[in-house]
C-alpha positions in Angstrom: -25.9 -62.6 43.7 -27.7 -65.5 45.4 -31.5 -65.6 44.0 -33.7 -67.5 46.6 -37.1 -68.2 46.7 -39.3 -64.6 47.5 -36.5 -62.7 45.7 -37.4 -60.2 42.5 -35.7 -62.0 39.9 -33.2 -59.1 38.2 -34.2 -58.1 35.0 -32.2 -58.8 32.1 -32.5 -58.7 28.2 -31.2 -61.3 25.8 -31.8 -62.3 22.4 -34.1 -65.1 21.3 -33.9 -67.6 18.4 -34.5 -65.2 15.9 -32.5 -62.3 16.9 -35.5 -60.7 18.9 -34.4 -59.0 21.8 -36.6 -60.2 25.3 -36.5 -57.9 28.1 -37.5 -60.3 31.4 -39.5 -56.9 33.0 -41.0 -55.8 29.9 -42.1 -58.9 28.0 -43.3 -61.4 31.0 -46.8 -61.0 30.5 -48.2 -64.3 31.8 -49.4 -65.1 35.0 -46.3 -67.4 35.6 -42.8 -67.7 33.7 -40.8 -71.1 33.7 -37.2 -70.0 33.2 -34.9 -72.5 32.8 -31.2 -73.0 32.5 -29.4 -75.5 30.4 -26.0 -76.4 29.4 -26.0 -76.7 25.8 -28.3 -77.2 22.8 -28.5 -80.5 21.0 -27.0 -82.8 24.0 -28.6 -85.9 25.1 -29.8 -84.3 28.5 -30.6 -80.7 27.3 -32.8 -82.6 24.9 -34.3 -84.8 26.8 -35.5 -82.1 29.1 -36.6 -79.7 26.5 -38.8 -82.0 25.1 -40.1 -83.0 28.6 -41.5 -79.5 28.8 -42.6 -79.4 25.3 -44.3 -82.5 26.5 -46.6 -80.8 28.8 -46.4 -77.2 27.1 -50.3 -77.5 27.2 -50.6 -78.2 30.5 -48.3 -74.7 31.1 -50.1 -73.0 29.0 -53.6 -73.8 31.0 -51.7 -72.5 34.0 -51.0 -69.1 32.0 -47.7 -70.2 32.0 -45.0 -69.6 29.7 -42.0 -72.0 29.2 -38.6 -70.2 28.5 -34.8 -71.9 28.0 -31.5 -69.8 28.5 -27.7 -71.0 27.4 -25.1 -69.5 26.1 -25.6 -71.4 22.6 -25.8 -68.6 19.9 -29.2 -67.7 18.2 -28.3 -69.7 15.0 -27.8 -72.3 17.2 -31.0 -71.8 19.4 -32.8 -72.0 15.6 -31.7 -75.2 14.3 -32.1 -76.8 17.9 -35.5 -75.2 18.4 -36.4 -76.5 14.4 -35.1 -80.4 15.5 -37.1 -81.2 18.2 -40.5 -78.1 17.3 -40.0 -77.1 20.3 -43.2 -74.2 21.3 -41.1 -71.9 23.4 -38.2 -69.1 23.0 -35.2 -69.8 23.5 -32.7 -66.9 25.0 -28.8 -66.7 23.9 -26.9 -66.3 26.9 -23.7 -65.1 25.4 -20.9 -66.3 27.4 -22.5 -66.9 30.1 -22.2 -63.2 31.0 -26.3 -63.5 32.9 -25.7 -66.9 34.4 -22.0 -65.4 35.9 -23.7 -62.2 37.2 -26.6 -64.4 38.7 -23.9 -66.8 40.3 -26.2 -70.1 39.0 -24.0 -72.7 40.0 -22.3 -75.0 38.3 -22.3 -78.7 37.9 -20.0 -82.0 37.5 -16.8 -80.6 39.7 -17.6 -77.2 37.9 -17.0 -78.3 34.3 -20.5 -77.8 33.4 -23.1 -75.2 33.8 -25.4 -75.8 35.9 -29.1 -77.1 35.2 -31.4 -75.1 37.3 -35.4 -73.8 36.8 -36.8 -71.2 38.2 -40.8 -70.5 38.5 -41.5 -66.7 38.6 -44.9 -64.7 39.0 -46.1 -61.7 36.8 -44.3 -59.3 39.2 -40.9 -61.6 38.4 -40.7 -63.0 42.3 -39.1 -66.0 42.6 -41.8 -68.6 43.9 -40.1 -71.7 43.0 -36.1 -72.8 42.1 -35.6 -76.4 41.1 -32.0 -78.2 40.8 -30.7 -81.1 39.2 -28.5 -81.9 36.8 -28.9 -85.8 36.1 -33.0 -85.9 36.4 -34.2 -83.8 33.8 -38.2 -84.4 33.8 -37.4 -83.9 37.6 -37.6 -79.6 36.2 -41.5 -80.2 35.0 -42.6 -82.6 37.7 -41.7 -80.2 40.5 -42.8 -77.1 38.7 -46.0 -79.0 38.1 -46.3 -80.4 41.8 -45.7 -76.8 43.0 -49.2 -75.6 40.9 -50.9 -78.7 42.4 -50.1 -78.0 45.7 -50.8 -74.7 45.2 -54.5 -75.5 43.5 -55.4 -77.5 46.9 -54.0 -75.5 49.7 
């Protein structure tokens, strides 16, 4: 499956930091839903990025936005990683990479890497907004935010 902009994102249920178990069509009950993709907890660019967004979690949060990260990291994992850097959102345990495989998200760095990748979703779960890069990681909030601001003067 190819997920492009306009699509219904698939729903899907994984389990959060603390073992809680977050169902994509039951639970997204914001206006908008940041749902990003990252390699692995506690390395240098997964944390530099997480923190970006916990950076401007405020500025989401005006935007009735919420902010949510998916690896395959475990949720005892997910806890300490979440704990290190206070970071305000969930994040979802992607157990080997079985949602990323069935969403065919690619992959980065010749393939050896899973691939970094955001996705900006409505309350309906359409697709309004997919953002890529693996080296540039405040590049995943700038667009996201540059999206809403164009949005906000169209």
């Amino acid at each position: 499956m190819q997920i492009k902009v306009g699509d219904k994102f698939p729903d899907f249920k994984l389990n959060d930091e603390n073992s809680n178990e977050f169902s994509l069509y039951k639970n997204n009950s914001k206006n908008y839903l940041v749902l990003y993709f990252y390699p692995k907890d506690e390395t240098p660019g997964c944390t530099k990025q997480a923190c970006y967004f916990k950076d401007f979690y405020e500025e989401f949060k005006i935007l009735n936005c919420e902010i949510i990260g998916v690896s395959s990291d475990d949720e005892k994992s997910h806890t300490s990683f979440k704990t290190n850097y206070n970071l305000p959102f969930k994040l979802l345990s992607d157990k080997n990479s079985k949602l990323r495989k069935e969403l065919n998200l690619p992959k980065d760095f010749l393939g050896l890497s899973p691939g970094r990748i955001t996705f900006l979703l409505d309350n309906n779960n359409e697709v309004l907004f997919i953002h890529r890069s693996s080296l540039k990681m405040r590049s995943h909030i700038d667009e996201v935010l540059n999206y809403f601001e164009k949005k906000r003067t169209a």
